[in-house]
C-alpha positions as CSV (number, residue, x, y, z in Angstrom):
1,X,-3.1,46.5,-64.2
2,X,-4.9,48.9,-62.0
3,X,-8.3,51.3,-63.0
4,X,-7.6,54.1,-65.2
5,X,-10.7,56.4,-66.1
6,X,-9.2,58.4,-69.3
7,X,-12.1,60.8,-69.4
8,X,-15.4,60.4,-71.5
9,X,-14.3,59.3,-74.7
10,X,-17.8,59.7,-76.4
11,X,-21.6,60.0,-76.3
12,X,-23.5,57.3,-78.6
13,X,-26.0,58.7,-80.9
14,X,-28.6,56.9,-82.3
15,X,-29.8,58.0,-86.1
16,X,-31.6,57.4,-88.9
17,X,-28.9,58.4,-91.1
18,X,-25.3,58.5,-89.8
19,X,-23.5,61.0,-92.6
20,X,-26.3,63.8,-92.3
21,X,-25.7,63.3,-89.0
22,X,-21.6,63.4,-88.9
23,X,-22.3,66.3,-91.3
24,X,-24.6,68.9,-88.9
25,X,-22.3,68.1,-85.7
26,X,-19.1,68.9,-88.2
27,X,-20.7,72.1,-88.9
28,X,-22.2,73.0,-85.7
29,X,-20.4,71.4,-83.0
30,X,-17.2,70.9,-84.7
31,X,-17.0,67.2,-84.3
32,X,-14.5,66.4,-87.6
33,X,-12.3,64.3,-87.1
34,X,-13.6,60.3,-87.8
35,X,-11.4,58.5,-86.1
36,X,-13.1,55.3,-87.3
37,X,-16.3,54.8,-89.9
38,X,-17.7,51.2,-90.0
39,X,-20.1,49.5,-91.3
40,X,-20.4,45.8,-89.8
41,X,-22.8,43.7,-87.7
42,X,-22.9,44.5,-84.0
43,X,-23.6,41.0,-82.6
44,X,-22.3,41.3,-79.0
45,X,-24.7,43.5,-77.8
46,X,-27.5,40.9,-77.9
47,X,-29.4,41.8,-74.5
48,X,-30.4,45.2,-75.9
49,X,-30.7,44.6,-79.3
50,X,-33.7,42.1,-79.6
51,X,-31.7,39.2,-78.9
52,X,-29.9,38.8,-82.5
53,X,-27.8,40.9,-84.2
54,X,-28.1,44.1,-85.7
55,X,-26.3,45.3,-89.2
56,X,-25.4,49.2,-88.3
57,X,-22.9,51.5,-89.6
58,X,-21.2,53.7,-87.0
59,X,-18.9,57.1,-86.9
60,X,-16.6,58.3,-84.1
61,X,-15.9,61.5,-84.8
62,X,-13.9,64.4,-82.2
63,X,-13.1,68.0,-81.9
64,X,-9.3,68.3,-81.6
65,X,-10.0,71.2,-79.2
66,X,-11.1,68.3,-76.8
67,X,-13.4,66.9,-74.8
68,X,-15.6,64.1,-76.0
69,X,-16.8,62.8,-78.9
70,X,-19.8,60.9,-80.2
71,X,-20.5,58.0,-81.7
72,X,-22.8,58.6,-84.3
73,X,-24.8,54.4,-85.0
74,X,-27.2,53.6,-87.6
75,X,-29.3,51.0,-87.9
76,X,-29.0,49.3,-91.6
77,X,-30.7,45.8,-90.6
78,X,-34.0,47.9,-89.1
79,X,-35.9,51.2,-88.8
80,X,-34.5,53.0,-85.9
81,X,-37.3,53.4,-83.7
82,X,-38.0,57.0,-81.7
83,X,-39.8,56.8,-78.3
84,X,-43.3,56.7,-78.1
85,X,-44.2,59.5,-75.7
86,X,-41.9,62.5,-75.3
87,X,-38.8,62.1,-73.3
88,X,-39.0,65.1,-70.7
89,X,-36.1,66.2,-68.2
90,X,-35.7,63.2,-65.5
91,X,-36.9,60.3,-67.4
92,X,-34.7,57.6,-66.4
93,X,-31.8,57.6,-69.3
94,X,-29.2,59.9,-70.6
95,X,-31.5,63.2,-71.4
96,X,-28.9,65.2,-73.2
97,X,-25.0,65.8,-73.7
98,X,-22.9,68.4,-71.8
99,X,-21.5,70.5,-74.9
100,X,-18.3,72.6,-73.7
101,X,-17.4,75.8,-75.5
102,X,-14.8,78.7,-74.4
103,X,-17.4,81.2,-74.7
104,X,-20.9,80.8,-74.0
105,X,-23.1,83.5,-75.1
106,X,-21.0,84.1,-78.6
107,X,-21.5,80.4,-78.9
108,X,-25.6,81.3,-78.6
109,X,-25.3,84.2,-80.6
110,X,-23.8,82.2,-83.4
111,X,-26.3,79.5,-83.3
112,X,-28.8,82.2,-83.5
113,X,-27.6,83.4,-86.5
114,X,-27.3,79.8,-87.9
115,X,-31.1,79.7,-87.2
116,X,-30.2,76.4,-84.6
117,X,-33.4,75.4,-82.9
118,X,-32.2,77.3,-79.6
119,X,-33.9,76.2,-76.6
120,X,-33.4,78.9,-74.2
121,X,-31.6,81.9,-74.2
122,X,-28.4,82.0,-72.2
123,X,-29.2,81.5,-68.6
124,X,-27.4,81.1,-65.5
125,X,-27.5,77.3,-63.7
126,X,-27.3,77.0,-59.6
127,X,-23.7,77.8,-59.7
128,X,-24.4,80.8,-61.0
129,X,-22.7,79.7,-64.5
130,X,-23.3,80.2,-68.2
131,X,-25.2,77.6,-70.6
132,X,-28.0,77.5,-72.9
133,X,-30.0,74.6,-74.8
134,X,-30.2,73.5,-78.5
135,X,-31.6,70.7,-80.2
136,X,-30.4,69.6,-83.6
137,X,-32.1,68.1,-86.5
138,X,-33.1,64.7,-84.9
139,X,-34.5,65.5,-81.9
140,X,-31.6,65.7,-79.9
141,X,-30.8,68.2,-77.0
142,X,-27.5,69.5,-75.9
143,X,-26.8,71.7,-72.8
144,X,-23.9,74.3,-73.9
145,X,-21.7,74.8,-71.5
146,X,-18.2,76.5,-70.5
147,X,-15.3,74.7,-70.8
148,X,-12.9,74.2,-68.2
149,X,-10.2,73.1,-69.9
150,X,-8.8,72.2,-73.8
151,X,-6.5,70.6,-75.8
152,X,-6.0,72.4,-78.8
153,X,-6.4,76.1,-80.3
154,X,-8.5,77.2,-83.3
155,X,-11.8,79.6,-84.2
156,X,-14.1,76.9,-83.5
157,X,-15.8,78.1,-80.4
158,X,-17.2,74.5,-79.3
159,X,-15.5,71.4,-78.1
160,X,-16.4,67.8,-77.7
161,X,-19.1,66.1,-75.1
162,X,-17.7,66.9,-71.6
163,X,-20.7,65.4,-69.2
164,X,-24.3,64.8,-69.6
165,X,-27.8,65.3,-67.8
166,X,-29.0,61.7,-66.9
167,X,-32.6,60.9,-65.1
168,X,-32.6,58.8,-61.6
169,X,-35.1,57.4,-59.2
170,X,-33.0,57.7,-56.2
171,X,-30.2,60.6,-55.9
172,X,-28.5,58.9,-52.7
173,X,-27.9,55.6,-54.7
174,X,-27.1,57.3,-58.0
175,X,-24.6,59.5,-56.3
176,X,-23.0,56.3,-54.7
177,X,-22.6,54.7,-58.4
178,X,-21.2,57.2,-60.3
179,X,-18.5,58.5,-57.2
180,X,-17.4,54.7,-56.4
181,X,-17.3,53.6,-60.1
182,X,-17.0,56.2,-62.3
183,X,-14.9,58.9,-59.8
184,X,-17.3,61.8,-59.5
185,X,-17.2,62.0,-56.1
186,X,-17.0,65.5,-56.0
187,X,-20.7,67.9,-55.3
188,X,-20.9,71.4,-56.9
189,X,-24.3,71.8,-55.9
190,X,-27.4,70.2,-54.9
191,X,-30.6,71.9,-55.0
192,X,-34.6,70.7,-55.2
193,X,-36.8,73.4,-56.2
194,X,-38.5,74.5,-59.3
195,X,-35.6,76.2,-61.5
196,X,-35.7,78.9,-63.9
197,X,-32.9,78.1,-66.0
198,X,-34.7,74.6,-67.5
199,X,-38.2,75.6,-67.7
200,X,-37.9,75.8,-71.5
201,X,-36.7,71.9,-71.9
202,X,-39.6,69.1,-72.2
203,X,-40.4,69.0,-68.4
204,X,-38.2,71.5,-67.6
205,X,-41.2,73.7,-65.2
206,X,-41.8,70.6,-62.7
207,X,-40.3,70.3,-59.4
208,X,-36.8,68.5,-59.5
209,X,-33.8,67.7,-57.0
210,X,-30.5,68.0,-59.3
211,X,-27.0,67.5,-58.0
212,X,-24.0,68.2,-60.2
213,X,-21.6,65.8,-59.9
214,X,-17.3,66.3,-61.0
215,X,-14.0,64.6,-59.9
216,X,-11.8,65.4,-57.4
217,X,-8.7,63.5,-58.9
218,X,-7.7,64.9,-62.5
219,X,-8.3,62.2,-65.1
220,X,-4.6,60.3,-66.4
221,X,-4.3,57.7,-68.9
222,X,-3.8,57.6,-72.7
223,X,-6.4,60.2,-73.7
224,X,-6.6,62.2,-70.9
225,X,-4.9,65.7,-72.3
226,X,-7.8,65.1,-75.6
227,X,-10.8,64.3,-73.3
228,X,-9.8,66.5,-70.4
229,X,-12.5,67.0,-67.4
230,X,-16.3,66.3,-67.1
231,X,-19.2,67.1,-65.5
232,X,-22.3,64.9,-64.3
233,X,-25.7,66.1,-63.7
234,X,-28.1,63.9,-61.7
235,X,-32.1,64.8,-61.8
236,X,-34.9,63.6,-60.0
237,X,-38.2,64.3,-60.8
238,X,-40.1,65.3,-57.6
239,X,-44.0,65.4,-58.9
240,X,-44.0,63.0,-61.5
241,X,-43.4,59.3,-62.3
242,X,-40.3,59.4,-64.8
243,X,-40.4,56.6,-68.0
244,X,-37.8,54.9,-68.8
245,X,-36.1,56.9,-72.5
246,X,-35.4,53.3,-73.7
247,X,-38.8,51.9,-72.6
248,X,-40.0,49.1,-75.3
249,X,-36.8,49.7,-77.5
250,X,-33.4,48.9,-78.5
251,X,-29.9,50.3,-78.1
252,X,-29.3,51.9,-80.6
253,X,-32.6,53.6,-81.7
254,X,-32.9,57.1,-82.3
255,X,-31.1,59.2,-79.1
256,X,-28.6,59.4,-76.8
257,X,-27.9,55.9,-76.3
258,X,-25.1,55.4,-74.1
259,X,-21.8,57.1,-71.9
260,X,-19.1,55.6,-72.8
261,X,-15.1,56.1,-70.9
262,X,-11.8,55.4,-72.1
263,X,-9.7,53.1,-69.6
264,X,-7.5,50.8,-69.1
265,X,-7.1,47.6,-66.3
266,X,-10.7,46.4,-67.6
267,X,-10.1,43.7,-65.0
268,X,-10.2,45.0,-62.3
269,X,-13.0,47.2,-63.3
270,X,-14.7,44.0,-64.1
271,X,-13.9,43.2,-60.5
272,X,-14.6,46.2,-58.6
273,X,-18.4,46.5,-60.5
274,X,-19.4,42.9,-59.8
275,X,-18.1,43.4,-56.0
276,X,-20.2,46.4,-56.1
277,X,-23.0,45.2,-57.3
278,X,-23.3,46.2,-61.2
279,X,-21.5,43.5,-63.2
280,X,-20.7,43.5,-67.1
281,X,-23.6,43.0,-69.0
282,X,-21.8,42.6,-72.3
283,X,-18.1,42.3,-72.3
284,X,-16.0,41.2,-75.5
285,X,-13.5,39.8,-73.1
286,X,-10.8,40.0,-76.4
287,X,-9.9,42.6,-78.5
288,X,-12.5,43.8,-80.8
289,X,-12.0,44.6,-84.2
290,X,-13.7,47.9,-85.2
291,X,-12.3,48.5,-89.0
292,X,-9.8,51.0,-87.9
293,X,-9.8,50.8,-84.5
294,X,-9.7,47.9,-82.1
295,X,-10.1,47.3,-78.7
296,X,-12.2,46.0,-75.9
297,X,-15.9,47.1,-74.9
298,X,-18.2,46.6,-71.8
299,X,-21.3,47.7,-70.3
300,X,-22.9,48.2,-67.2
301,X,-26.2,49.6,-66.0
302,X,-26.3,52.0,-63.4
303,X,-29.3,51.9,-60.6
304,X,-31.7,53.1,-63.1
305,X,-30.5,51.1,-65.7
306,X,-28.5,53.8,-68.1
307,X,-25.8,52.3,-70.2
308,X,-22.4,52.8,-69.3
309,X,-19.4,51.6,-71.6
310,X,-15.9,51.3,-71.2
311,X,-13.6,50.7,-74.1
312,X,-10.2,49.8,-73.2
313,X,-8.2,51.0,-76.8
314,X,-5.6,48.7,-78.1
315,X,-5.6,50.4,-82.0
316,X,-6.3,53.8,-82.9
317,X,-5.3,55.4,-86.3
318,X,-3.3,58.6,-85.9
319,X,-2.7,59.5,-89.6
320,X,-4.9,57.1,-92.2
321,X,-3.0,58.2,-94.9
322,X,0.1,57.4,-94.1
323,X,-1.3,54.1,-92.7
324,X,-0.1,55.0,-89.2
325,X,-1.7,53.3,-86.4
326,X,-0.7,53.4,-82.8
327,X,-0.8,50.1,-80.7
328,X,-1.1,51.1,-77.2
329,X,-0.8,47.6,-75.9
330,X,2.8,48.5,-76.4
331,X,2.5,51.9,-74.2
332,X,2.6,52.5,-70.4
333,X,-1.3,53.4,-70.0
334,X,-0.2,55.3,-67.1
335,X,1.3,57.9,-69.4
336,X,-0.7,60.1,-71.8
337,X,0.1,60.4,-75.0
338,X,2.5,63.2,-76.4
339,X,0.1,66.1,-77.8
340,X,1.9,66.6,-81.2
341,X,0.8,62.7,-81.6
342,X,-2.6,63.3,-81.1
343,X,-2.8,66.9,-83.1
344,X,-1.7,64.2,-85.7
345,X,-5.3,63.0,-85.7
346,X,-6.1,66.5,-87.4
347,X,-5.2,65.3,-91.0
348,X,-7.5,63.4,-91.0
349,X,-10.0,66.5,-90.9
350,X,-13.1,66.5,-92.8
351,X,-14.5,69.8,-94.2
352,X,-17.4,71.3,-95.4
């Protein structure tokens, strides 16, 4: 079976308690739709978790107007652990989620009036376009962003994940990784300076070389219409010597703990990233039961050693009630799925 990059198909989120959590990004961000909720022993992810297993309980929830969605992971066996310095803008990790929304400075006026933690007013990036920061309850920051494309219609104003701000040592090598592996091979800009429009973010005021990263070929596959397009940005800090935002801690703890894609032909992924020098570091290999989902996980590291995760889907549920689950072993993965299939996934809508 050849590569198939759906699309981001979540951002992990590490918490200290997984249904407040769900709760403030149902309210705020619109994520409500669990597509599964499990509580269960992650024992395959054993090089970042202390090497044993780790009890955790674990929500995927989306925003049928697409994009995205998180994975919102407790720890249940341990206290989730938060980082012992503050993370600032370039440390080498995931440093916050790429929040899409059709309209960006009603979306800041309405956290505003929800009294969010707003970072920054609305400001303009090199590219000259919209966004603004928030952080949530947890310590968490999000850069809100326009969308650039959607799946379905509705008030909300927000969508689902759609890229992320991720801290590197070297921008050549980075860029390299995440165009040959990952398909964002496209540059819409690249700029080193001081910039104005993240000077209110931890670090934010120091020198840094950014490059904002997209893809040239529109993503196909399964999910593709729900997840939609995505956005990388790459930062290097130019003064300072960045920390590593898992430094002396596990997967899992309290953060943004992983970027993880829907595909399918996990083979030949597996193939292509060894040849190229980042092979699996966990890889189920079967599929892997998930309650109400199944499929198969991996990871990889990029240079700077983020976590990257593909999940190849075999089960989804489409309407729990009715007990209807789609097997997509059965489907051409080449072909995504009808939208009135996937609007399904709305009944299963949690409110309030």
């Amino acid at each position: 079976m050849n590569k198939i990059i759906s699309g981001i198909q979540q951002i992990g989120i590490g918490v200290a308690n997984v249904h407040e959590a769900f709760k403030w990004y149902r309210q705020n961000f619109g994520m409500d739709i669990p597509v599964f909720e499990e509580a269960a022993e992650a024992g395959l992810m054993l090089p970042y978790t202390g090497g044993k297993p780790q009890k955790r309980h674990a929500i995927l929830a989306i925003n049928m107007k697409g994009g995205g969605g998180f994975e919102i992971w407790q720890y249940t066996s341990r206290i989730p652990q938060t980082a012992s310095f503050e993370i600032q803008t370039g440390d080498y990790g995931v440093f916050c989620a790429r929040i899409k929304t059709i309209d960006v400075k009603k979306t800041h006026e309405n956290f505003r009036t929800k009294n969010l933690h707003l970072l920054s007013d609305v400001v303009k990036a090199p590219d000259e376009s919209e966004h603004f920061f928030v952080k949530d309850p947890f310590g968490n920051i999000f850069n809100v962003v326009a969308g650039d494309d959607w799946f379905g219609k509705g008030m909300q104003l927000t969508g689902g994940p759609a890229g992320c701000m991720i801290g590197v040592c070297d921008m050549e090598k980075s860029k390299k990784f995440y165009a040959d592996i990952l398909g964002y091979d496209k540059v819409l800009y690249e700029e080193e300076r001081i910039f104005d429009d993240i000077r209110n973010i931890p670090g934010g005021s120091q020198k840094m070389h950014r490059t904002l990263l997209t893809h040239t070929i529109p993503r196909s596959g399964s999910f593709s219409k729900l997840l939609g397009s995505s956005k990388i940005e790459l930062v290097k800090v130019c003064d300072r010597s960045p920390r590593k935002i898992y430094e002396n801690r596990y997967w899992g703890d309290l953060g943004v703990i992983h970027v993880c894609f829907d595909v399918s032909g996990m083979d030949e992924i597996k193939k292509q990233c060894t040849e190229l020098g980042h092979p699996f570091t966990v890889d189920t290999a079967n599929s892997f039961d998930m309650g109400e989902a199944a499929g198969r996980f991996s990871y990889i590291e990029d240079p700077d050693g983020t976590l990257i995760e593909f999940v190849e889907t075999h089960k989804i549920p489409i309407l729990k009630k009715l007990n209807w689950y789609l097997d997509l072993r059965k489907r051409n993965p080449n072909k995504p799925l009808p939208g009135w299939m996937l609007k399904a996934m709305q009944l299963n809508r949690v409110k309030g």
